[in-house]
C-alpha positions in Angstrom: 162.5 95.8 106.3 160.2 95.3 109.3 160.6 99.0 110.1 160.3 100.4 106.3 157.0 98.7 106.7 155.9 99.8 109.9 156.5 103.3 108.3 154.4 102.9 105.4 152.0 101.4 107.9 151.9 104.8 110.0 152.0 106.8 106.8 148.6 104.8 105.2 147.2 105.4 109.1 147.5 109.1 109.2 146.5 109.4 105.8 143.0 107.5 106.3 143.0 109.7 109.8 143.4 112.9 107.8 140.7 112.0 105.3 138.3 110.8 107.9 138.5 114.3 109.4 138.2 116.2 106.3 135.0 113.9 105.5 133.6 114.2 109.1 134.1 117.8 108.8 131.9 118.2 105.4 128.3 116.8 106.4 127.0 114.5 103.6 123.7 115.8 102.3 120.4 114.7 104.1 118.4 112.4 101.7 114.4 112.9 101.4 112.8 110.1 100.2 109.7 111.2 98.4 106.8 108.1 97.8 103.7 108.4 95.2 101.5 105.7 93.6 101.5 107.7 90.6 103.3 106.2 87.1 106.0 108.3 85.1 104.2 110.8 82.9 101.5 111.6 85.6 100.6 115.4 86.9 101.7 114.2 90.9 105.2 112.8 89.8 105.8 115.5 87.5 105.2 118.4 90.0 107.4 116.5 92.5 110.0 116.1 90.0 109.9 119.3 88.4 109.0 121.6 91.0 109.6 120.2 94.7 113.2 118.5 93.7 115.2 121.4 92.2 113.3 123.9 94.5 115.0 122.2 97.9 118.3 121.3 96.2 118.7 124.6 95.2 117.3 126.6 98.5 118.7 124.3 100.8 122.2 124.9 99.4 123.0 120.8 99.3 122.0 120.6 102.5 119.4 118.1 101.5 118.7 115.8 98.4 115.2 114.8 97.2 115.2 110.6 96.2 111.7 110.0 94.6 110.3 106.9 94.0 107.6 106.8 91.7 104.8 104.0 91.3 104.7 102.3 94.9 108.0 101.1 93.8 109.0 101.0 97.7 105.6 99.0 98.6 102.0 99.9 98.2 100.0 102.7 100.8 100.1 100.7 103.8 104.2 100.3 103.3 104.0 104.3 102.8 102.0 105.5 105.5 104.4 103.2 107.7 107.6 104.4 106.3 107.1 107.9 107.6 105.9 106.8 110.7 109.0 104.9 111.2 110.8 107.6 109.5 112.4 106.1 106.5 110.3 107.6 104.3 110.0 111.3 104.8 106.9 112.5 102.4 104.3 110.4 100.5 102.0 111.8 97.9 99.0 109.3 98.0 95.3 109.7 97.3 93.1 110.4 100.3 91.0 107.2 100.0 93.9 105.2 99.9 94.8 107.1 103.2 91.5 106.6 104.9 91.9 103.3 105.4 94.6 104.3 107.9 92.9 107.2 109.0 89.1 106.8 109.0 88.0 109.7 109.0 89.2 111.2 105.6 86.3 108.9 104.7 84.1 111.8 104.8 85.4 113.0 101.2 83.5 109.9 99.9 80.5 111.3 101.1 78.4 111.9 97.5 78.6 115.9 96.9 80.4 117.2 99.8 82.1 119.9 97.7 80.5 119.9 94.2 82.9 122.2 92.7 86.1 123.9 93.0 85.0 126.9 94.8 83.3 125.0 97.9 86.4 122.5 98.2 88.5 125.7 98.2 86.7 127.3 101.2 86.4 124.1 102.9 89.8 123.6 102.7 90.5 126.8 104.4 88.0 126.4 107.3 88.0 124.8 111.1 86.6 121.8 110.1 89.2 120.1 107.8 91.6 122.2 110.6 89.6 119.8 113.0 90.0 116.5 110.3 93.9 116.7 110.6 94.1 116.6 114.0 93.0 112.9 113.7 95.8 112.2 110.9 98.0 114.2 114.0 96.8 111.7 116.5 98.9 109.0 114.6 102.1 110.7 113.8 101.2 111.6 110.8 101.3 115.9 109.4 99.2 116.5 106.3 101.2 119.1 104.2 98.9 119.8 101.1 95.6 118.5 99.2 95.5 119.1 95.1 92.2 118.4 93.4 93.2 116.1 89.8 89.6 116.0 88.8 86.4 115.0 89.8 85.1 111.9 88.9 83.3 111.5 85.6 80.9 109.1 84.6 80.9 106.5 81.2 78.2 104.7 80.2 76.7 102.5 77.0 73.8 105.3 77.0 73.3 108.9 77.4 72.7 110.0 81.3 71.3 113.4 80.9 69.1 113.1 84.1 68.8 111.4 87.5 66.1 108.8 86.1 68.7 107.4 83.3 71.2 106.3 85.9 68.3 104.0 87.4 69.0 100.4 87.5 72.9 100.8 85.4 75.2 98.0 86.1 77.8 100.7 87.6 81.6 99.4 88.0 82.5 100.6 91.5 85.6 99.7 93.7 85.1 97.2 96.9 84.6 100.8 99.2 81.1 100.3 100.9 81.4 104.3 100.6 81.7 103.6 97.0 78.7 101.5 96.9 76.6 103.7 99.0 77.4 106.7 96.9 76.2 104.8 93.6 73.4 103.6 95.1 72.2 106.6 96.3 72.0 107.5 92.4 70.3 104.8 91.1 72.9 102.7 89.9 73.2 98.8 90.8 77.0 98.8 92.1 78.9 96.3 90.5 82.6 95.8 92.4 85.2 94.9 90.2 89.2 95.8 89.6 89.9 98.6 87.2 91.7 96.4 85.3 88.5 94.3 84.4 86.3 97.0 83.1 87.2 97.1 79.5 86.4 93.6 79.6 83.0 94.2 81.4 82.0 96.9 79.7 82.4 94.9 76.1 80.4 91.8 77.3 77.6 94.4 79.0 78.6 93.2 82.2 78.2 96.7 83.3 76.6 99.5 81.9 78.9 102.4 82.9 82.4 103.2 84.8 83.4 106.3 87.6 86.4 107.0 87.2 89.0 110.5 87.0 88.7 111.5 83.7 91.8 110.5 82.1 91.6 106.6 83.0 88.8 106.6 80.3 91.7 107.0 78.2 94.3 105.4 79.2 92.5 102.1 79.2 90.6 102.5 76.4 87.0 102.5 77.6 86.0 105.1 75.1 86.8 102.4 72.6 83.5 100.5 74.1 81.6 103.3 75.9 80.4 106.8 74.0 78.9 108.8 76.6 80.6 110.9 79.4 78.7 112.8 81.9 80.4 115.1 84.4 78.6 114.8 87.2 81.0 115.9 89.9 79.8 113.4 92.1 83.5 112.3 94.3 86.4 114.7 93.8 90.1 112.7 93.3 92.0 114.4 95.9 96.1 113.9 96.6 97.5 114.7 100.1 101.2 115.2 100.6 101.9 114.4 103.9 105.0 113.5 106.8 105.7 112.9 110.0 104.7 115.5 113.1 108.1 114.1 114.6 110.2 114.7 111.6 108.7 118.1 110.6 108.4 119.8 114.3 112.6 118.5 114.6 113.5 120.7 111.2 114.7 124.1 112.1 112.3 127.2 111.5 114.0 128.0 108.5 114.1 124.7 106.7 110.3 124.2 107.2 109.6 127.5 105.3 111.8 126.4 102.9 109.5 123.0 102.5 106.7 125.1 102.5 107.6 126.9 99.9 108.7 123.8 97.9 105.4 122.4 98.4 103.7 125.3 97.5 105.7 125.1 94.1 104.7 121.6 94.1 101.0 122.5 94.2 100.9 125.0 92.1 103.0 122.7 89.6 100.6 120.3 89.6 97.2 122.2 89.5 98.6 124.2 86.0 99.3 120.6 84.7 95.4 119.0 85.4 93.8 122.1 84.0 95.9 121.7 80.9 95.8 118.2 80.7 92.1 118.3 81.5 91.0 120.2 78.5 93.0 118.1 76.5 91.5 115.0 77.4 88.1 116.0 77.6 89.2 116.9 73.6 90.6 114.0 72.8 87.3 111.9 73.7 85.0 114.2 71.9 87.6 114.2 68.3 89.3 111.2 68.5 86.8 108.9 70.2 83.2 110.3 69.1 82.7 111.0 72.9 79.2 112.9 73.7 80.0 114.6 76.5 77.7 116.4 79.0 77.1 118.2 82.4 74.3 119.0 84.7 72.4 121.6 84.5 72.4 123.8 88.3 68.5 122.5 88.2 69.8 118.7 87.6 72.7 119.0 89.5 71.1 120.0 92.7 68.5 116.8 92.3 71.3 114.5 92.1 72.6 116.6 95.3 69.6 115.6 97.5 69.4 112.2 95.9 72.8 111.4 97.2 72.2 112.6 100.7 70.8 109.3 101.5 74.3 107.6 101.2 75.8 109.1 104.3 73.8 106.6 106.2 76.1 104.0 105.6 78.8 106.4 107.5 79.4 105.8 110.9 77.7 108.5 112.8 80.9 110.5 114.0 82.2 110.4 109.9 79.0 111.6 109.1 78.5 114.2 111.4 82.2 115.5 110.7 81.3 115.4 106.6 78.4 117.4 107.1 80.6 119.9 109.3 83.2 120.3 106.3 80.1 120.6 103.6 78.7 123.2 105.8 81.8 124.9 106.0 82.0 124.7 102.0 78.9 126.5 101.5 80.1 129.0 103.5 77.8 128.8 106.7 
């Protein structure tokens, strides 16, 4: 009996042995946990999900498998920006004022106007000076990867704002940035910090008088139930970096980071076709559904709300400042 079992014992040994080595010799796919803020349904999560995922599953060959986790569900910016630090997380998707509280100096995108439009963000992006801005983000461990422009920030108010003398002395809803509040100030408005989740409230009991916000928060928390007129003043673009770790991106082989690069690049792309759609649409769905008056600046007006918000950049330390008006130099080209 005691040697039938010793047999069997020896037979269930060899046989976890021989599996053991048959699993050693198959390496398990490498996981790439991908973070965002953003909800299900939005542009960010969608070009991650749609675009990035299946691009690096399939290219990579199983070699690597892309985990997303949508909504902060692993912890909020701070948790993120650690995580790939530390290396358990291995790419966030966050927006750049969240991650200029880690890394000061992205704060020079809050700078009113820096790039008014989509064509001086575009050549800014593609100059020495934001070359120079990462190097800070580089300082810290951390590799930016990509930057997608949602929108730019609109602005909703109780009455029409068709020139820089309207916006004078409106109750504006900003966030608790003292970039924020410089910026609005700079513009007229009275800042009034508050949570996004209190302006409905605010705006109904005249609290304030108007909201900045992206363009499609108008809708989704039903301001335009309360508040009629939208101007597009351009004033702050809402900007997404994708970024990792130096470490973890300088230890991938040459041929995996093209491979990255591309996915990200099918990311971007991705995401930039959804906004414009989904842009229109909502800028649509104010005017029929919600009796929205929208308007924009004329180039005349525009450029008066341009010098008007120059003023805010004093509130920048003087190395932020001087490194915004590098990178709005460089988007106009000069």
């Amino acid at each position: 009996m005691k040697i039938r079992l010793a047999s069997l014992a020896l037979a269930l040994a060899l046989s976890l042995a021989g599996t053991a080595f048959v699993t050693d010799g198959m390496a398990a796919p490498k996981k790439i946990k991908v973070w965002t803020g953003n909800p299900e349904g939005d542009p960010i999560l969608a070009g991650m999900k749609d675009a990035f995922k299946p691009f690096v599953e399939k290219e990579s060959k199983g070699k690597y498998v892309v985990e997303i986790y949508p909504a902060a569900s692993l912890g909020a910016s701070d948790t993120a920006f650690q995580g790939v630090q530390f290396g358990s997380i291995q790419i966030v998707v966050d927006a750049v004022n969240n991650i200029s509280q880690f890394i000061p100096q992205f704060s020079a995108f809050d700078v009113p106007y820096l790039l008014p439009d989509e064509e001086k963000l575009n050549r800014a992006f593609h100059s020495k000076a934001v070359e120079r801005l990462w190097t800070f983000a580089e300082k810290k461990g951390i590799k930016p990867l990509n930057v997608v422009l949602a929108t730019y920030r609109g602005i909703l108010s109780n009455k029409p704002i068709l020139k820089l003398e309207d916006a004078r002395g409106l109750k504006d809803r900003t966030s608790s940035s003292k970039y924020h509040i410089a910026a609005m100030e700079s513009l007229g408005f009275i800042p009034t910090p508050m949570a996004a989740s209190e302006v409905l409230t605010a705006m109904q009991q005249g609290v304030i008088d108007s909201v900045d916000f992206e363009w499609h928060a108008f809708v989704n928390q039903r301001i335009v139930d309360v508040a009629k007129n939208l101007l597009l003043s351009d004033h702050l673009p809402v900007l997404y970096m994708a970024y990792t770790s130096s470490e973890w991106w300088d230890g991938l082989s040459r041929a995996d980071r093209e491979m990255f690069t591309k996915a990200l690049e099918a990311y971007r792309q991705h995401v930039i076709n959804i906004y414009k759609e989904r842009n229109a649409q909502v800028l649509e769905t104010m005017e029929k559904d919600f009796g929205v008056t929208i308007t924009r600046l004329s180039p005349e007006e525009k450029a008066r709300w341009i010098e008007a918000s120059k003023s805010a950049v004093k509130s920048f330390p003087e190395d932020i400042a001087a490194l915004a008006e590098e990178i709005r130099a460089a988007g106009e080209g000069k």
